[in-house]
N, C-alpha and C positions, 0 to 999 in steps of 0.2 A: 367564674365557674371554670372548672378546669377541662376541656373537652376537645376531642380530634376536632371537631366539626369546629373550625376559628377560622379568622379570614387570612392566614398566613399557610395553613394548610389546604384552604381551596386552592390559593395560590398556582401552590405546587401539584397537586392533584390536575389544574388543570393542564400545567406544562407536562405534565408524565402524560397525559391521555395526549398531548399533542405532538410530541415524539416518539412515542407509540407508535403512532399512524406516517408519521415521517422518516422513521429509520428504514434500512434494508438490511441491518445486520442482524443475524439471528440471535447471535447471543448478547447486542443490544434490547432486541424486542422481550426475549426471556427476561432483562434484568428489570424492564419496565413492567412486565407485566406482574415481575414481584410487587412492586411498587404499586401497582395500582391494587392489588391484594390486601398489603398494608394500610393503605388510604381509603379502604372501602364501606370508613363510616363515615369520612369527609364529605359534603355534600360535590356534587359536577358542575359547577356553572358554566355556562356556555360561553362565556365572554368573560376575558381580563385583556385589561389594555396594560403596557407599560407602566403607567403612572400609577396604576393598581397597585403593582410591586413597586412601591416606591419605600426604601429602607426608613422615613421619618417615623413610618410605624410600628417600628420595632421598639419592645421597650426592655429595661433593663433585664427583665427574665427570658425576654427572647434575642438578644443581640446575639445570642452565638451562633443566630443562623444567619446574620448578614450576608456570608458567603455566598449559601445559598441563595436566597434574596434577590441578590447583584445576578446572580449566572441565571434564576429564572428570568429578570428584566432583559436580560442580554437575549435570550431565547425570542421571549414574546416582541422584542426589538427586532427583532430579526437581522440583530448587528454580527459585533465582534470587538472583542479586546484592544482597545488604541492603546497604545504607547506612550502616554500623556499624565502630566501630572495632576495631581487630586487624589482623593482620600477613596477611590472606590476600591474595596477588598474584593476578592474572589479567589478560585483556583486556578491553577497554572495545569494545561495540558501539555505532555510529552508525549512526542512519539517520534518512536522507533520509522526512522527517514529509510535505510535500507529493505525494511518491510515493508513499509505501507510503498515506495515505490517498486519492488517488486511484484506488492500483489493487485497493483495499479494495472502495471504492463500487461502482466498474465491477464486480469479480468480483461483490458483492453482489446489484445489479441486473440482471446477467444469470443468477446461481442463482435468484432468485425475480423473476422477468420476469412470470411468465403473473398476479402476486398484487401487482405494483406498476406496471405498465405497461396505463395504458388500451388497450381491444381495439383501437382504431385504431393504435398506437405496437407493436402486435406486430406488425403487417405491415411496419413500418420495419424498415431495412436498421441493426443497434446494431453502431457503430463504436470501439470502444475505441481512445485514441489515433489517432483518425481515419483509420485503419490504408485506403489505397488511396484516402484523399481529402485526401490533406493538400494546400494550395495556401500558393501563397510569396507575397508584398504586392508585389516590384518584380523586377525582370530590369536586371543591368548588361553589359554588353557581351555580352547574347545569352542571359548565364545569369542562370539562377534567383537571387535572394537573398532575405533573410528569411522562413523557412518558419513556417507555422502552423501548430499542432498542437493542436486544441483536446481536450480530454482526452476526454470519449467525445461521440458524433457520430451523430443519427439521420436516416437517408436515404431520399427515399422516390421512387427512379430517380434524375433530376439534381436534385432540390430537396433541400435539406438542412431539415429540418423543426424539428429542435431542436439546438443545442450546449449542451453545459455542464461546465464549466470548475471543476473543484477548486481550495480554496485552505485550507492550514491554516494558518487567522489566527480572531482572534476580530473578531466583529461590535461594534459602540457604539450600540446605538441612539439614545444620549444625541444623534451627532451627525449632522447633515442629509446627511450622504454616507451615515451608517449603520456608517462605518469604511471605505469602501472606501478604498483606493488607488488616485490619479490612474493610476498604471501601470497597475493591474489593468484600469479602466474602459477606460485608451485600451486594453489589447490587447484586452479584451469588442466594443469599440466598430470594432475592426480586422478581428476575425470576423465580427459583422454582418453588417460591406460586404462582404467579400472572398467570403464563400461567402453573400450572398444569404439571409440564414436573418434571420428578424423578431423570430425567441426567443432570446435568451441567457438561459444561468441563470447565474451566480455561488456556488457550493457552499461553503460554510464548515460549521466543527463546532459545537456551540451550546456555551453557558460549560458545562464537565462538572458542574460544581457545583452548578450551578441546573437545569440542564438547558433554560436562557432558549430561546426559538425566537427568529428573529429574521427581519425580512422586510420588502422595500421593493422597488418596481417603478418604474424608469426609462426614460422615456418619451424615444426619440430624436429631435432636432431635425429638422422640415424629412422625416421618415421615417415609416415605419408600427413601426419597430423597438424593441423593448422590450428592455431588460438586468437581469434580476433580481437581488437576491441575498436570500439564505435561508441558513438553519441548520438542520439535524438534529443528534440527539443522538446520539452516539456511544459515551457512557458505558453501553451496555446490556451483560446478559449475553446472549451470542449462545448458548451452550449451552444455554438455556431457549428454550422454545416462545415465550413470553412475552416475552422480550426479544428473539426474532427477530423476531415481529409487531408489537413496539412499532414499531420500526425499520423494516419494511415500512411502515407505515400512515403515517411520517412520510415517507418516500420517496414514496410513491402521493399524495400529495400536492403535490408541487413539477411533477408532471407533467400539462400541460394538456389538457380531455378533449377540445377538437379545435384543429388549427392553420390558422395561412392563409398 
């Protein structure tokens, strides 16, 4: 008989209600709560174990959800993808490494602000993605062009106090730029001017193996204007006390205890 209500669809019905309730992203939870809209003649069962989702049950009309299948198993495993050989299919996730560690830091430093942010920088205005301060370098025929976005943005009324500017790359100290990139410096060097601010920082991860810090201060020509760059470690356990404060104390650190 042909019907939603099958035991490949409880499957999945019941991993959709269970990361439902597990994500915090909102436009994750929107996408599931499609999903549970779709599947809302599939019966809920309160229990599936692993072996539940085991692909022997797929049969020749349904193998083209293998994929799925394996990634609900993975779910309710409560694993992750090995690297190992064998026949198991699924999807491949990408992600954007400069993003997600950007909006890592930013979340970071705004959950523990009052233990990483000098008392003066709490009174700043903290602008993630410079969110109602972004400014553009040139105007063509009237309009705006090349907008800046500096990744988070401290304000204090119309003076912008501090930018700093995420990048996941590794540092060199070996060499006299430090590893930077002529790009990265000219767009450091393009915020400067453009929004008036005498601090840039430059945020890089340090080598995770060593846990290297790394750190150099550039001093702009002809200006009062400084562009730094630096490294924290990122390799901590954040589920320890211990490795939350490693990571604080390496942040409270990049942040200067007054500006001009």
């Amino acid at each position: 008989e042909f019907t939603a209500d099958n035991k490949l669809n409880r499957i999945f019905r019941h991993v959709v209600e269970r990361l439902s309730f597990l994500t915090r992203d909102h436009d994750n939870r929107q996408l599931l709560n499609e999903l549970r809209q779709w599947m809302d003649e599939v019966t809920l069962i309160s229990r599936v174990t692993p072996k539940d989702a085991d692909p022997s049950q797929l049969t020749r009309l349904t193998e083209r959800y293998r994929p799925l299948l394996n990634l609900a198993r993975i779910f309710l495993d409560g694993g992750a993808l090995q690297m190992t050989s064998g026949d198991l299919s699924t999807f491949a996730f990408v992600f954007d490494m400069n993003l997600l560690f950007e909006n890592f830091l930013a979340g970071f430093i705004r959950r523990h602000a009052s233990h990483i942010l000098p008392e003066l920088f709490l009174r700043y205005e903290f602008l993630p993605q410079s969110r109602g301060a972004r400014r553009y370098l040139a105007k063509r025929e009237d309009r705006n062009v090349f907008q800046t976005i500096p990744d988070i943005a401290f304000r204090d009324g119309d003076v912008f106090t501090l930018l700093i500017d995420t990048k996941y790359k590794l540092l060199d100290d070996r060499e006299r730029n430090l590893g930077v990139s002529q790009s990265d410096f000219y767009q450091m060097h393009a915020y400067a001017h453009r929004y008036n601010c005498n601090h840039v920082i430059l945020l890089y991860p340090s080598k995770s193996a060593y846990g290297e810090h790394v750190h150099a201060c550039f001093k702009l020509e002809d200006c009062q204007k400084v562009i730094e760059a630096t490294s924290v470690d990122i390799s901590v356990d954040l589920s320890s006390t211990e490795g939350r404060a490693r990571l604080i104390a390496q942040l409270k650190q990049i942040f200067p205890q007054e500006t001009s």
